[in-house]
C-alpha positions as CSV (number, residue, x, y, z in Angstrom):
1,X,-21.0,1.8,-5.6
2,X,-20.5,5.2,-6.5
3,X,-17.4,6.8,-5.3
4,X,-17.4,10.6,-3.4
5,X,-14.2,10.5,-1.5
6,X,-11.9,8.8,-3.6
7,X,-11.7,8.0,-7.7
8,X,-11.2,4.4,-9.5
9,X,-9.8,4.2,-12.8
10,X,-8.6,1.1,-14.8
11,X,-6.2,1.2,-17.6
12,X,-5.3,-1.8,-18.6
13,X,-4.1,-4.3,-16.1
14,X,-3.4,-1.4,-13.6
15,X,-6.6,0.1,-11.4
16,X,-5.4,3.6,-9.7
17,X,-7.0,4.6,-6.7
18,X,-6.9,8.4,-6.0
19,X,-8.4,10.1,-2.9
20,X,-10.4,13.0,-3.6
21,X,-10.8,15.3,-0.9
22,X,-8.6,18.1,-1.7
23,X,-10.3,20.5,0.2
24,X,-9.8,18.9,3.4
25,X,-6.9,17.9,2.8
26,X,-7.2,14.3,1.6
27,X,-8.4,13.8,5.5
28,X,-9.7,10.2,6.5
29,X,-13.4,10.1,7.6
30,X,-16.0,7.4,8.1
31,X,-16.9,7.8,4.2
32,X,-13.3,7.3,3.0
33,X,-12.8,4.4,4.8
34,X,-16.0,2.8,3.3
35,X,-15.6,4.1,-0.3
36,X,-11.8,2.5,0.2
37,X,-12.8,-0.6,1.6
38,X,-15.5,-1.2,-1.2
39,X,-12.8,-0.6,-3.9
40,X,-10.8,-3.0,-2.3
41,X,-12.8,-5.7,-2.4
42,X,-14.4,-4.5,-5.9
43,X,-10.9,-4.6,-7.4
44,X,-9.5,-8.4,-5.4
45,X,-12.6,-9.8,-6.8
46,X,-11.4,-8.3,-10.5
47,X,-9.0,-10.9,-12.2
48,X,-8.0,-8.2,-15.0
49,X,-6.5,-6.6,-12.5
50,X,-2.6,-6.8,-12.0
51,X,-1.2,-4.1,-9.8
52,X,-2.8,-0.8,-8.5
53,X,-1.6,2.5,-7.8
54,X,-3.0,5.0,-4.6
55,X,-2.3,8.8,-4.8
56,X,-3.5,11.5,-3.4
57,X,-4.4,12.8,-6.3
58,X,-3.8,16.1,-7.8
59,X,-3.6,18.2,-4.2
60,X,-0.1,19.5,-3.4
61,X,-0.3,17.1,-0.1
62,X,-1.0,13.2,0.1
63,X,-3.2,13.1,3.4
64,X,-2.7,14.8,6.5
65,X,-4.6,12.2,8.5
66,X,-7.8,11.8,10.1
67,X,-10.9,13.7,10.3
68,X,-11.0,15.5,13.3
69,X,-14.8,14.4,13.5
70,X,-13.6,10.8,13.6
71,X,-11.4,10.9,16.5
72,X,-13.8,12.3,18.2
73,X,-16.5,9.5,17.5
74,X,-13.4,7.1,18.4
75,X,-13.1,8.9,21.5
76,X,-16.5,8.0,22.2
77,X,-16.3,4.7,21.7
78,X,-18.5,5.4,17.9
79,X,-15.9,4.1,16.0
80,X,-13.1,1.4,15.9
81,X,-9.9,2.3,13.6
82,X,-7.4,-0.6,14.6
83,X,-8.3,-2.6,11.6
84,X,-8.8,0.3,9.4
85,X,-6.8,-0.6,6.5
86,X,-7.0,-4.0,6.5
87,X,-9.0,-4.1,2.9
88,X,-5.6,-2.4,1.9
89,X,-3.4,-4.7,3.3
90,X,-5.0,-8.0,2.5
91,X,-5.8,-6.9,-1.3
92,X,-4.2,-10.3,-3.4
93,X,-2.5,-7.8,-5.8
94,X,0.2,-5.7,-5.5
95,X,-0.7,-1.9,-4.0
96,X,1.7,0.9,-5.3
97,X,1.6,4.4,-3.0
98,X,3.2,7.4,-5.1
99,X,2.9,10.0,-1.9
100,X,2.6,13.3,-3.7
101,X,2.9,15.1,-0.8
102,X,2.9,15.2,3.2
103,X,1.6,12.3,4.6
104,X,1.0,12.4,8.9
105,X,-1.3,10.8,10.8
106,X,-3.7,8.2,9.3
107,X,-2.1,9.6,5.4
108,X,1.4,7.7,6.9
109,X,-1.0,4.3,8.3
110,X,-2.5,4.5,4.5
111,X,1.0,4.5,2.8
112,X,2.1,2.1,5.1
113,X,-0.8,-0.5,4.4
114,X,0.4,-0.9,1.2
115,X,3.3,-2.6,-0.6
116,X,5.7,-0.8,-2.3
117,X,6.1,3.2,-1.5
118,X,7.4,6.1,-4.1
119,X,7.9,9.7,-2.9
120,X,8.0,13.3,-4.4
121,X,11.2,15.1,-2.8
122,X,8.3,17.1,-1.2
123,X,6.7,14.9,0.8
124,X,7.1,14.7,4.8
125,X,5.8,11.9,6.8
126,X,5.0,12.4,10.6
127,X,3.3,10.6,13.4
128,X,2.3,13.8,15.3
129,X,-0.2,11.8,17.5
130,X,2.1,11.2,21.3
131,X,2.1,14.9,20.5
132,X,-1.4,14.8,20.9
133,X,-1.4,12.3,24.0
134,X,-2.4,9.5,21.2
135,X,-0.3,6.7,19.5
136,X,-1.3,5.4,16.3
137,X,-4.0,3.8,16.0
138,X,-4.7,2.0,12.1
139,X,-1.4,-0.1,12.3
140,X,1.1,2.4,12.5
141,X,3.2,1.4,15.6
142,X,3.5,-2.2,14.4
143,X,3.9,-1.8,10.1
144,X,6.1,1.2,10.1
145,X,8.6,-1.4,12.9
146,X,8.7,-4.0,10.5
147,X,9.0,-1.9,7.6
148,X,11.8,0.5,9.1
149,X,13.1,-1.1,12.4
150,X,12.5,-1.1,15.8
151,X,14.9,2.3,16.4
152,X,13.6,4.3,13.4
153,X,10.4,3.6,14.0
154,X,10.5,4.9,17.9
155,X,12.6,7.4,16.8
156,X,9.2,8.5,14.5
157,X,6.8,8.1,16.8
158,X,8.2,9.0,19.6
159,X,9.2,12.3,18.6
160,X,6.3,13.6,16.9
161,X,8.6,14.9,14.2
162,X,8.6,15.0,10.8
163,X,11.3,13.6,8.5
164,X,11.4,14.9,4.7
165,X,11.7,12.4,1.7
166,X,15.4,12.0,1.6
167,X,15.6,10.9,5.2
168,X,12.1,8.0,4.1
169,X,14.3,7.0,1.4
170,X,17.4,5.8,3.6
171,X,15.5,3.7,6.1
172,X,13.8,2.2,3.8
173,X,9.9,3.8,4.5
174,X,10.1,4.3,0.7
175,X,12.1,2.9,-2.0
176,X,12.3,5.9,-4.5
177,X,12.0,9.1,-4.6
178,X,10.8,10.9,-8.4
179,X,10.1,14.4,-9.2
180,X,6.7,15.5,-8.0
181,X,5.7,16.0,-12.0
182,X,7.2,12.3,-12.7
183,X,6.2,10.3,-9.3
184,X,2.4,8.8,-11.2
185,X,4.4,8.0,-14.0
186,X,7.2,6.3,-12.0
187,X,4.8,4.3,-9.9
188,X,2.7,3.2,-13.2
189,X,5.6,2.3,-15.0
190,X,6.6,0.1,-11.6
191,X,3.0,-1.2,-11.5
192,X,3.2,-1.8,-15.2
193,X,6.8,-3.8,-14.6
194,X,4.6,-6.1,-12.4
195,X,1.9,-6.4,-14.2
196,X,3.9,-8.2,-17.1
197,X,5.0,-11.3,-14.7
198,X,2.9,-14.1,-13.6
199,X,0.0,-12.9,-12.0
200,X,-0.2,-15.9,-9.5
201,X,3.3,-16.2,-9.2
202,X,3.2,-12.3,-8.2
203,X,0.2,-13.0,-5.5
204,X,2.2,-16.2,-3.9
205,X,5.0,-14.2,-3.4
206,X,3.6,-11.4,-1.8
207,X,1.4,-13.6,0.2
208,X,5.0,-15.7,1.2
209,X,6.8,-12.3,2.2
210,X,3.6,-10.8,4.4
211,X,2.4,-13.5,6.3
212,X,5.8,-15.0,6.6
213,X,6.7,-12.5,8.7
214,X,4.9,-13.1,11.4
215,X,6.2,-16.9,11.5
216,X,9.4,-18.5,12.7
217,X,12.1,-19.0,9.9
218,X,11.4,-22.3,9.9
219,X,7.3,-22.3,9.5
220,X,7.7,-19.5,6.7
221,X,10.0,-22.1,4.8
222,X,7.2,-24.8,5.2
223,X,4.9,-22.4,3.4
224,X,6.9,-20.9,0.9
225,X,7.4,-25.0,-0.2
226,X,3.7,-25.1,0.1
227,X,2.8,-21.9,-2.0
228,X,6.0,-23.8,-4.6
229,X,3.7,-26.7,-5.0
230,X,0.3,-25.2,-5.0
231,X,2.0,-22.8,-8.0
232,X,3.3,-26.0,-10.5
233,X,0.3,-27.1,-10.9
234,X,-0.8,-23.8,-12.5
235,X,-0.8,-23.4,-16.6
236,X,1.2,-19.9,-16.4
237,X,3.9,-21.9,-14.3
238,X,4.2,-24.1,-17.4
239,X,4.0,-21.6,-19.8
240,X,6.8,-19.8,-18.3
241,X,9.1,-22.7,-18.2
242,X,8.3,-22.8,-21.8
243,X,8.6,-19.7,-23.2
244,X,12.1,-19.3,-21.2
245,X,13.3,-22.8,-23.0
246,X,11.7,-20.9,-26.4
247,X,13.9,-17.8,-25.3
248,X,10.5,-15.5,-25.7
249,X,8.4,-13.4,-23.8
250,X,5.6,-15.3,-21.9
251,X,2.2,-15.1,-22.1
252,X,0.3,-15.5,-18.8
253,X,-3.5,-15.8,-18.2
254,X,-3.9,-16.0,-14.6
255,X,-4.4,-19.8,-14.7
């Protein structure tokens, strides 16, 4: 489908997905959320594809959050945002978020949706909504917990306050923070680092660590055996026992 909203590019084994509403902010509307679930499935059904990277493209901010127009249709009962992201979430490879700027609102559910999360030195990151007699509504209450804890993420939410980058890197909402002129090259080179292992190896494992997460210790085992099995049958399991007895890079074909 042709994209308005956001871009799609593909270099390589790395897609980058960029929102492209600069003018308004990079805020989330109706057509965004189509144009983002529609890459999302275009790119999980892609088997060239290794890792992807979102930004917020060129703009000096990452997303500010959601289209006023939107709440108000959610208001109404027009609209239902709860499972917003899920396209995000449940893509089978690997989703990168360099967060080129502020991200509040719906731009913080986004970031959180995905896997891994680089910042510029910039960037702020907010829940404003009890501020606006809202909580948030796309997964935000129950990601940012798991991602950050229980206390930071009240502490977030229930403030309405913004925290700068430094303060995202020590709890953990992001794992690096890169120079605003370096942070697409940071996350490509990441998203290339990922590329270059086992493409099924990669998907089991994220699959292991996100569902197993909302199991006991003891049922998450169980499937991380499971997903063990499932992957020695696979020809890039055995070509990577190989090429480690051959002491050389391996080649891996998704098989």
């Amino acid at each position: 489908m042709p994209y308005h909203t956001i871009s799609l590019v593909q270099r390589g084994a790395i897609a980058y997905l960029h929102l492209q509403r600069p003018e308004r902010e990079n805020r989330i509307d109706a057509q965004v959320l189509r144009e983002l679930a529609a890459a999302c499935e275009a790119l999980s059904d892609d088997p060239d594809v290794r890792a992807v990277v979102l930004s917020g493209g060129e703009g000096p901010v990452f997303s500010l959050g959601w289209e006023p127009s939107l709440l108000a249709a959610e208001a109404e009962g027009e609209a239902v945002l709860g499972h917003t992201f899920h396209s995000l979430v449940h893509m089978p490879r690997p989703v990168i978020c360099a967060i080129n700027g502020d991200a509040f609102s719906a731009g913080l559910e986004l970031a959180l949706a995905c896997d891994i999360r680089l910042a510029c030195p910039e960037a702020r990151f907010a829940f404003p909504e009890t501020a606006w007699g809202l909580i948030p509504m796309a997964g935000g209450t129950q990601r940012l917990a798991r991602i950050v804890g229980r206390a930071a993420a009240l502490n977030l939410i229930l403030t309405a306050e913004p925290i700068d980058a430094e303060t995202a890197l020590r709890i953990g909402l992001v794992s690096r923070v890169a120079p605003r002129d370096r942070l697409l090259a940071e996350a490509s080179a990441l998203a290339e680092r990922i590329a270059a292992c086992g493409p099924i190896a990669v998907r089991y494992a994220k699959e292991a660590v996100s569902r197993g997460l909302d199991m006991s210790l003891e049922q998450a085992l169980r499937f991380e055996t499971d997903l063990t099995i499932i992957l020695q049958t696979t020809e890039d399991r055995a070509e990577g026992v190989r090429a480690f007895l051959e002491k050389r890079a391996p080649e891996f074909h998704g098989r």
